[in-house]
Structures are given as structure tokens and as C-alpha cells.
C-alpha positions in Angstrom: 22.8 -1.4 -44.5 22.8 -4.0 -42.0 26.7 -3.6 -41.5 25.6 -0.1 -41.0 23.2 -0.2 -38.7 25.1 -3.0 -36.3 28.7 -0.6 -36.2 26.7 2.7 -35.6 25.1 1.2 -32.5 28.7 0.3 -30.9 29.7 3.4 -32.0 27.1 5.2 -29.6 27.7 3.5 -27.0 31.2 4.6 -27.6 29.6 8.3 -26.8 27.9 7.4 -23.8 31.0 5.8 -22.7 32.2 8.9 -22.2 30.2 10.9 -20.6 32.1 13.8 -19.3 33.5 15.0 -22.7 31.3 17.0 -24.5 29.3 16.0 -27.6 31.0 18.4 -29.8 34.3 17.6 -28.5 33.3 13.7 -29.1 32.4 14.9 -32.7 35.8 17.0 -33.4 38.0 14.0 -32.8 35.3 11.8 -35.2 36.1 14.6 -37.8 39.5 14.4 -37.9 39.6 10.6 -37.9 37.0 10.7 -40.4 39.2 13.4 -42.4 42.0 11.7 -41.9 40.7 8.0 -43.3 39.3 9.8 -46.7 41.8 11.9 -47.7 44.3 8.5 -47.3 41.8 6.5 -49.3 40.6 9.4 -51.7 44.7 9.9 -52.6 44.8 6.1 -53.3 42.3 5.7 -55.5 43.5 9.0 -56.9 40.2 10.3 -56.5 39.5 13.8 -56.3 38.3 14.9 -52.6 35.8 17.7 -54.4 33.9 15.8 -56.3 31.7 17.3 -59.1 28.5 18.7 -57.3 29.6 21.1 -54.8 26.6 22.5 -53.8 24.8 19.5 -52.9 27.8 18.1 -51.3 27.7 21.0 -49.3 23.8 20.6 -48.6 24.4 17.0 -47.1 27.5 17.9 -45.0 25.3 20.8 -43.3 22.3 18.6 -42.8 24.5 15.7 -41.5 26.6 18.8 -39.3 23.1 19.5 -37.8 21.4 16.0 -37.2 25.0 14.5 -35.5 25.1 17.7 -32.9 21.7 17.6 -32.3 21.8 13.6 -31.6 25.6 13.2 -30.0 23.8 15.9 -27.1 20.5 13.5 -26.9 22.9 10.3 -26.7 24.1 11.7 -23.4 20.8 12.9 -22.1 18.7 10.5 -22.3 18.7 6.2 -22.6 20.1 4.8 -25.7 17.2 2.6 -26.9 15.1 6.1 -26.8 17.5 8.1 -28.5 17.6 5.1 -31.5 13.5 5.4 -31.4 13.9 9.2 -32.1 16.7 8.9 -34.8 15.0 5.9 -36.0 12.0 7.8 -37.9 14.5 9.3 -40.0 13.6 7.6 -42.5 9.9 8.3 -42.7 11.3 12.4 -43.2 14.1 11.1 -45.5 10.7 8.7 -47.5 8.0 12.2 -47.1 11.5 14.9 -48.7 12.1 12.2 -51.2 8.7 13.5 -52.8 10.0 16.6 -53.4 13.9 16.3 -53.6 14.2 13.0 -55.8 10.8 12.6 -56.5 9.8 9.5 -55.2 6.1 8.5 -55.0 4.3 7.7 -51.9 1.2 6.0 -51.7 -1.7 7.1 -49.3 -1.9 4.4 -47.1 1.9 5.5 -46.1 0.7 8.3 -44.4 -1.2 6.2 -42.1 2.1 4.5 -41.5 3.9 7.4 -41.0 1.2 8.8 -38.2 1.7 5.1 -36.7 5.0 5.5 -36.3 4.9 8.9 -34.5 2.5 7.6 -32.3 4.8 5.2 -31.5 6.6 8.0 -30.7 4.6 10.3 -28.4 3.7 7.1 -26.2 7.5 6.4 -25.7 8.0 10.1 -25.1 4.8 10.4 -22.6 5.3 7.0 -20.2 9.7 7.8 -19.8 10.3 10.5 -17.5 14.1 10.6 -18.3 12.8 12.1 -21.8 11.6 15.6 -21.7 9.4 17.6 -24.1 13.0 19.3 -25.2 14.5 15.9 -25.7 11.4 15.0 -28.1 12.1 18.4 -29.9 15.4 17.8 -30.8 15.1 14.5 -31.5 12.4 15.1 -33.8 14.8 18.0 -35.8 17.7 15.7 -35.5 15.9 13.2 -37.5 14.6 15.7 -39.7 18.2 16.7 -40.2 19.4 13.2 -41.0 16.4 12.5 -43.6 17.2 15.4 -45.5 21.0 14.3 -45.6 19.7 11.2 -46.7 17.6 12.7 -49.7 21.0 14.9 -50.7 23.0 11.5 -50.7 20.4 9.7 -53.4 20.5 13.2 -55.2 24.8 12.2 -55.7 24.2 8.3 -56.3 25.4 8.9 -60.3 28.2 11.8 -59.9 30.0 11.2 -56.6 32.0 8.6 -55.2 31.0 7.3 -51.6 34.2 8.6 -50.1 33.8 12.0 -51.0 30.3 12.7 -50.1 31.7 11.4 -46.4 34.7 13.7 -46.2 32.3 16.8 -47.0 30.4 16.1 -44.2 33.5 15.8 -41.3 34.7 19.0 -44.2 31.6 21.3 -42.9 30.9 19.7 -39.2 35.0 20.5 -38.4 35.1 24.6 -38.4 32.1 24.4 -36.1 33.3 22.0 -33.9 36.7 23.4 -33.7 35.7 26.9 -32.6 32.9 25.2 -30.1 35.4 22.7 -28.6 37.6 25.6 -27.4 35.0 27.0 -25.1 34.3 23.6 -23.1 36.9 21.2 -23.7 37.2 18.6 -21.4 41.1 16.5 -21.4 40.4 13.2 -22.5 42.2 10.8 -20.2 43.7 6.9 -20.6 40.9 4.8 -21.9 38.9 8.1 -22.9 41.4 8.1 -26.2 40.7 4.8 -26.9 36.6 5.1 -26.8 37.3 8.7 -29.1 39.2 6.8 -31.9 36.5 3.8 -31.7 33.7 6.8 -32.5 35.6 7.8 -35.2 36.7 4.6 -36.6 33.5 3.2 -36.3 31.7 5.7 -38.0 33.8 6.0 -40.6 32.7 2.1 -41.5 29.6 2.7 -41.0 28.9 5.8 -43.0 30.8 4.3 -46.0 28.6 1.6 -46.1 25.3 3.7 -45.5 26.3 5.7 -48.2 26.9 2.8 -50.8 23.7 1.2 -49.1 21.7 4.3 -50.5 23.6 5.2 -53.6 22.4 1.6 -54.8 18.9 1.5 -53.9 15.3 3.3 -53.2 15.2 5.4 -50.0 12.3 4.0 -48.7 12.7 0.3 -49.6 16.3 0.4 -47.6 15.2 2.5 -45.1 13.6 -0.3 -42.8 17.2 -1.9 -42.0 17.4 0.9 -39.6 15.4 -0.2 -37.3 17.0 -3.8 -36.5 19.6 -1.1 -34.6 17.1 -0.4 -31.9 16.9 -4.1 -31.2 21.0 -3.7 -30.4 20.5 -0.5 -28.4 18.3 -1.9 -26.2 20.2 -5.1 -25.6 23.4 -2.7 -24.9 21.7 -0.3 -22.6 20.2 -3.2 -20.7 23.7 -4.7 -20.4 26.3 -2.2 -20.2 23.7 1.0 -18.9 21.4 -1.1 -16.8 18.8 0.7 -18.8 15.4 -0.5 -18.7 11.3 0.7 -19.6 8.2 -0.2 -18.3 5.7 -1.9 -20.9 4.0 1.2 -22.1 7.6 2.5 -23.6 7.9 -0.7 -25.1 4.7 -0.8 -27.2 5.8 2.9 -27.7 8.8 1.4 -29.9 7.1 -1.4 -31.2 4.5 1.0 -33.0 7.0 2.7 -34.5 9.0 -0.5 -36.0 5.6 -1.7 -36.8 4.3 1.5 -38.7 7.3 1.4 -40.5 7.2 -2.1 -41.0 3.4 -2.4 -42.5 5.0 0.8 -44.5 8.3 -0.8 -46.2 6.3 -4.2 -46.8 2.8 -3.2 -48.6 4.2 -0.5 -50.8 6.8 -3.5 -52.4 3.6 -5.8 -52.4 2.3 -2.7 -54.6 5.3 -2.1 -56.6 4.9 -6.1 -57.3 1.5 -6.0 -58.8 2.0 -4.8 -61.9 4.8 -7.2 -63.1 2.9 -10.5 -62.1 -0.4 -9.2 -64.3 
């Protein structure tokens, strides 16, 4: 998870790096590299590419199609440490699905947590004007998107290998993106090829290792390695965006690490109990 979270922050700033191509454009050549990387490994481990559970395979590709438009768009709208915050209380919808998806128990002081967090959220949302009402919106269904994918990925952890549950996801996002790109695409140009392939390469890294990071373990013990990636994306926006907040936005984000923080750390303190009696 923590190889995860460290190559999916270069590989935003890979899409603000470009910011004249289009997000689904962006996300069409990430599709085909992605594609391109399983089906080469797939065919070497002589794995088949269609796994065994179709339909949830399916599920997660179309939640993952959703949450990566939604968030690519945000990524060039707004700062990148703010578009982290927002995609960062994915895992308090992928913890709050997990009741009802993979049945995972959550204890009531979570929810105080979880209103913490989202707190954190609305303060971060209220004291930067570069984030709009519209930005929170999406952001907030982006996440939503990415914590269901999340829930559909535990749901595979016995009958799938990692590699295929990527290569349905680039599988579902590519028809869409394909048809989309037509209508605004943008020629990529000189150093605009080699920031495309980085998206793709990158996220092909990271998503295996998200994926095996959450076939081997609880969703919402994991979960909290997410948010060491804001501490990168504000370090690269400060130094490569010149992006910066005023104090209020700040505590914003730290309420949310911290909600998810006090969240992660007394439910294992809980979990603990009954083995040391």
C-alpha cells in the first residue's frame, strides 16, 4: 500500500503536467498501456484474462470507470493536495459499503470518525476559493465511486488473480474513452508522450500493488496508508505548482487524516482486546 500510494501521486502530477489534453484523452492512453502490460503478463503466467467472476469483475471496472473520469477532470481543476483530500475519504465509503458488501463490522464510535473526517472536508472546501461547490460534488461521488471499487476488489481476494481484476477495469473504461476522445482530442506533442506513457506506466504499478495490498488484508485496517499520499501532493504542488493554502485549509486536511487516524487506530486497539484477556 505504501508503494501504492507514493507511485499514484507522481502519476497525478503526471496529469496536471499536461494540462491541455483532456482527462479522458489522458485516461485512453492509460488504458491501452494498462491493457497492453496485462495481457503481456496474463499470457506469461498463462493466466486466463477472464477470470472466474465476471459479474463482479465487471462491477469494479465500472465503479473504477466512474471514480478515474470523475477525479482525472478534478485533477486539472483544482490544486493537487485538495483533489488528494477529496479522493482521500475513499476509504471511509469503501469502510461504511464494506457493511453491506463484505460484511465488515463497524463500531459506533467510527461514525464519529467518519463525520470528523468530512468536516475536515467542508472546512477545506469552504476557506479555498479555487474549489467550487461542483468540485466538492464530484469529488465526493468520485470517492464514492473508488470505495465501492474497493469493496468489489475484497469481494475477488479468493477467485481472481491481481492482474485480471486490473485489465477489467482499462477493459470497461476503454469503449467509453474511445468514443469520448474522438470529440475533443487534443495532439499530444514532444514531451506530452512521455508524461502519457508515465500515467500509464505508473498506474499500472500502482494498481497492481493496491490490488494485492487489499486482496491480503481488511479494508479498513489498510485503508489509512492512503493518506501518507496527501503529505506527497502537497510537497509536489508546493514545488512543481507553486500551490499553496492558508491555515484554515490546512486544519481542513489535518481533520480529515486525523478522523481517519483516531478511526484506523482504536478499532485495532478494540480488535486487540479480546486476545490479551
Amino acid at each position: 500500500m505504501l508503494i501504492a500510494t507514493f507511485v499514484f501521486v507522481v502519476m497525478k502530477v503526471c496529469v496536471k503536467l499536461v494540462p491541455h489534453i483532456p482527462a479522458i484523452e489522458i485516461i485512453l492512453f492509460r488504458c491501452i498501456i494498462s491493457i497492453s502490460i496485462c495481457l503481456y503478463y496474463l499470457n506469461k503466467q498463462k493466466v486466463s484474462v477472464w477470470g472466474n467472476n465476471k459479474p463482479v469483475l465487471i462491477l469494479r471496472g465500472s465503479a473504477g470507470a466512474f471514480a478515474l473520469i470523475t477525479y482525472f477532470w478534478l485533477l486539472q481543476e483544482i490544486p493537487l493536495a485538495t483533489a488528494a483530500t477529496l479522493q482521500y475519504i475513499a476509504p471511509i465509503f469503501a469502510t461504511i459499503l464494506g457493511i453491506y458488501l463484505v460484511k465488515e463490522k463497524v463500531a459506533s464510535f467510527q461514525w464519529i470518525f467518519f463525520l470528523m473526517s468530512f468536516v475536515g472536508v467542508i472546512i477545506v472546501q469552504g476557506f479555498d476559493a479555487r474549489m467550487s461547490t461542483t468540485h466538492l460534488l464530484i469529488g465526493i461521488a468520485s470517492a464514492m465511486g473508488t470505495g465501492l471499487a474497493y469493496n468489489f476488489v475484497r469481494k475477488l481476494k479468493t477467485s481472481e488473480h491481481p492482474l485480471v481484476i486490473i485489465f477489467y477495469f482499462p477493459l470497461v473504461v476503454l469503449p467509453i474513452a474511445s468514443i469520448w476522445s474522438v470529440f475533443v482530442w487534443v495532439q499530444p506533442q514532444g514531451w506530452d508522450w512521455v508524461v502519457l506513457l508515465g500515467v500509464g506506466i505508473c498506474t499500472q504499478i500502482a494498481q497492481y500493488f493496491l490490488t494485492k495490498a487489499y486482496q491480503s488484508e481488511e479494508v479498513s485496517k489498510i485503508s489509512i496508508l492512503n493518506y501518507v499520499g496527501l503529505v506527497y501532493a502537497l510537497l509536489f504542488g508546493w514545488f512543481l505548482f507553486d500551490e499553496t493554502f492558508n491555515w484554515m485549509t490546512y486544519a481542513g486536511m489535518g481533520l480529515v487524516l486525523l478522523g481517519v487516524i483516531l478511526n484506523v487506530v482504536l478499532k485495532e486497539k478494540l480488535a486487540e482486546k479480546p486476545a490479551t484477556t
